[in-house]
N, C-alpha and C positions, 0 to 999 in steps of 0.2 A: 411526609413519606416515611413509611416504617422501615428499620434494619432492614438489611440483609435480601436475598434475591427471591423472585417467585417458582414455585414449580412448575416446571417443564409443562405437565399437564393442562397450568393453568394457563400457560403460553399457548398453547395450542387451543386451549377452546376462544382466549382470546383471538387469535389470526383466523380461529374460522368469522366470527362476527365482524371481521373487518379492521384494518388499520389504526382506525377512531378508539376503539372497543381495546384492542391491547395496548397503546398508549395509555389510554383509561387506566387498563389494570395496573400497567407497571408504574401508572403515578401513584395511586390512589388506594388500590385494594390489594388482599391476598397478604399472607404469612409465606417466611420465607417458610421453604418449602424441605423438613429434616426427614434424614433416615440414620434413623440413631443420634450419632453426634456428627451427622455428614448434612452440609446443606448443598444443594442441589443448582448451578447455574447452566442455563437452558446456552446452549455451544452449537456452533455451525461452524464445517471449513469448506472455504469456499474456492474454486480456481479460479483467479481473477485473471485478464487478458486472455483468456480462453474459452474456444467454444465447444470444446472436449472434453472429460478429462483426462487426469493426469499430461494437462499441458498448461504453459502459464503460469502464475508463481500462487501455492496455496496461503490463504490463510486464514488464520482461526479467527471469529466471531462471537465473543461472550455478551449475553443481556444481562445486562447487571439494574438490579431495581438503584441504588445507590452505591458509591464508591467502597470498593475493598479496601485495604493499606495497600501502600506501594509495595512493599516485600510479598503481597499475596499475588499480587498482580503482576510481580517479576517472576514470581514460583510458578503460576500459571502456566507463564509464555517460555519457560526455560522446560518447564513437563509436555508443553505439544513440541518444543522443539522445531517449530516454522518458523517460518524468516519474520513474520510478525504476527504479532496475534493484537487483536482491533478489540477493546472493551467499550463499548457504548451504554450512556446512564441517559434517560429521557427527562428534557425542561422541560418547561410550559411551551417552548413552542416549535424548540428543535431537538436535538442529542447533544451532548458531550462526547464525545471522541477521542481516546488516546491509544497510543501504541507503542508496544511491546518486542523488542528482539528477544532470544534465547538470551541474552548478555546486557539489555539496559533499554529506557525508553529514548526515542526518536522524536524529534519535533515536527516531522511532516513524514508522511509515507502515503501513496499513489494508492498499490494492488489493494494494501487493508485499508481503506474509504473506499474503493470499489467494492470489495467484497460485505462490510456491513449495508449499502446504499441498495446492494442488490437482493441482500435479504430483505430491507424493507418494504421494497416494493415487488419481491415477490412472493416470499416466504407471509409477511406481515398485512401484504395486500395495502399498500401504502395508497390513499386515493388519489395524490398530488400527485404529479409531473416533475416534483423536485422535493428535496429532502438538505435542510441545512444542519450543518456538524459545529459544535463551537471545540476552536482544538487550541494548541501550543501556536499553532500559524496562523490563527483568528479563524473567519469566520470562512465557511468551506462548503462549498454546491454542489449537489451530484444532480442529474436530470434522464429521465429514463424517456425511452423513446419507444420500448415494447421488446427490442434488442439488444441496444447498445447501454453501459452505464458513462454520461459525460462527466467529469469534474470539472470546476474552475479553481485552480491553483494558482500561488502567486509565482510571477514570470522571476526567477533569480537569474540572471544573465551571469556571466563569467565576466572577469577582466586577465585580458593577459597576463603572463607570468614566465619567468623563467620556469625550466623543469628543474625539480630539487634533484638530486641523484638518487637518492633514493625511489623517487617517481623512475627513473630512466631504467635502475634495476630492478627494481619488483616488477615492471612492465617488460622487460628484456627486448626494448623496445625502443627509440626514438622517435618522440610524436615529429609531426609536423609544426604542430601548434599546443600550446598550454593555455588553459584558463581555469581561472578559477573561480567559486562562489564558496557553497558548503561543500563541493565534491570538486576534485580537479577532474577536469575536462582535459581529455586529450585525443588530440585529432589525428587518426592514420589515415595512412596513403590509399587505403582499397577495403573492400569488407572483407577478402580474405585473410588481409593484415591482421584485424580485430577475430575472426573468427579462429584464427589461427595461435594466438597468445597462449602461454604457459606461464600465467603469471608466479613471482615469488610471496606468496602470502605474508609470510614472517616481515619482511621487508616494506611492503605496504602500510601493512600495521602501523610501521613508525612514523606513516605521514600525519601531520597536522591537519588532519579532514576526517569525516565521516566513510567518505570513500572514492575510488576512481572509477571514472566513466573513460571507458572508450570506446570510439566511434568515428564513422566515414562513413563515407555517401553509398547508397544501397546499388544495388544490382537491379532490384524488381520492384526496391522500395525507394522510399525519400532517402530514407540514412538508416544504417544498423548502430547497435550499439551491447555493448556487458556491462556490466557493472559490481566494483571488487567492494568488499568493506570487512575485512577480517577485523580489522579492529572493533567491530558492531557483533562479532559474533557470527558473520555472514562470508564466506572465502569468494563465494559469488552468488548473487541475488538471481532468480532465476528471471524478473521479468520485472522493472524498476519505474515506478509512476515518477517517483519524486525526481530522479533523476533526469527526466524530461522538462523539470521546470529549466533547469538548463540549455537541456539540448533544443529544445522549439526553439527558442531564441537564438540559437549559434546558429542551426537551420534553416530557420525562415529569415534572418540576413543573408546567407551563402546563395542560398536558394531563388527568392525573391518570392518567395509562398508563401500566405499566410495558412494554408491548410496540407498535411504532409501525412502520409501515411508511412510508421516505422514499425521493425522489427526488431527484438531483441534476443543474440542469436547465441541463449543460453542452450543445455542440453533438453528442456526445458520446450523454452522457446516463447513466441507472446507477439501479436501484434496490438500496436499501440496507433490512436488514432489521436490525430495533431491537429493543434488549430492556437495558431496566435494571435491574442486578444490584447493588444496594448499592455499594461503591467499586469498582466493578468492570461494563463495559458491554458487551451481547452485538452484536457486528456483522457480519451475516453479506451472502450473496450468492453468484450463479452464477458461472461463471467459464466460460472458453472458451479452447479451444488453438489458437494462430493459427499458431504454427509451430514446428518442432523443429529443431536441428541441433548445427552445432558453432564456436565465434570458435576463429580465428589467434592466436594473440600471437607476437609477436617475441622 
């Protein structure tokens, strides 16, 4: 495989020949693609959990023929400035997958594997019924159905916990319940509880997580939920996949379901569709193409 990324152009003539034909290119053929001393990588943001736009959490989509440096890749996602920007490099038989905050990469994120998953099979015309991702969390499924994008994510269950104080204050809050995994979990009283939060950022920051969930049982839904993670660069995620590896499993115990339909009830907003799979959780949702084109790099 040769340096550096292909042109846009030639993206596009591969997606008109089909799925097959631009995997082809981006293993195999084409020079990166310069303007002056600028190379050219072919960019999509996408609104994932949405079937609008501007609802749902966006996020950026780069095709990269092979790996940038990590600092080009940080400068990237810190210039779109969205809660994650999703860089995918094509194997032999699936993608590589990582992601990006404005502030550092993440080892699992939900809305950016929906939003690459769904430019494959629509943008790229992907032939399969399913698209695998090899990432930091192993090995990763999305499955299209013509509407919805499904992933299979691994199930991280919480274990109880005391609330640290700092959790109590940043939340201006006392849960009902504490769990923790990668994010603490914490459970209020009602969805107006959770819809109603001010939370203290600065404060948050200081816990030893990635970020906090909070969340109660829905009104119209299974359960709602926000999700904070200042310390990622994020004060609040508009619409949070990974976060559900959690919450299915807190829910469909509570519940007694293995299939729930949620809402997350940023300014935003996003429904999120459930299903638990043994150690392993179904998270799916719409998605929406807000724009196509191509980033500069220097």
């Amino acid at each position: 495989m040769m340096d550096g990324v292909l042109c846009w152009a030639e993206t596009l003539r591969s997606a008109a020949q089909g799925f097959e034909g631009a995997k082809s290119s981006l293993l195999t053929s084409g020079r990166p693609c310069h303007f002056g001393r600028v190379t050219k990588v072919p960019y999509y943001q996408v609104d994932a959990f949405a079937e609008r736009a501007f609802s749902g959490n966006p996020a950026g989509v780069c095709l990269l023929e092979t790996w940038l440096p990590d600092e080009d890749l940080q400068k990237i996602a810190g210039e779109n400035n969205l809660s994650e920007t999703a860089f995918l490099v094509p194997l032999a038989d699936d993608f590589e997958l990582r992601w990006f905050t404005p502030a550092q990469e993440v080892d699992l994120c939900g809305h950016a594997t929906l939003a690459p998953a769904f430019i494959l099979f629509t943008e790229l015309r992907h032939r399969e019924a399913h698209v695998h991702f090899q990432t930091r969390s192993g090995l990763l499924r999305a499955t299209w159905d013509g509407r919805v994008v499904m992933l299979d994510f691994p199930s991280r269950p919480g274990e109880a916990c005391a609330a640290p104080a700092a959790l109590i204050e940043g939340l201006g809050h006392i849960p009902r319940e504490v769990r923790k995994s990668r994010d603490y979990l914490t459970v209020l009283g009602e969805e107006d509880d959770v819809q109603s939060l001010t939370p203290d950022f600065p404060k948050i920051a200081t816990l030893d997580c990635l970020g906090v969930i909070a969340t109660a049982a829905g009104k119209d839904v299974d359960f709602v939920s926000r999700f904070f993670a200042p310390g990622a660069g994020l004060n609040e995620d508009p619409v949070t996949g990974s976060s559900h590896c959690t919450l299915i499993p807190y829910w469909a115990e509570k519940l007694g379901k293995e299939k729930m339909v949620a809402r997350q009830l940023s300014k935003r907003g996003g429904t999120i569709y459930c299903e638990m799979r043994g150690d392993r959780v179904g998270i799916g949702g719409h998605a929406t193409l807000f724009s196509r084109g191509e980033l500069f790099l220097p």
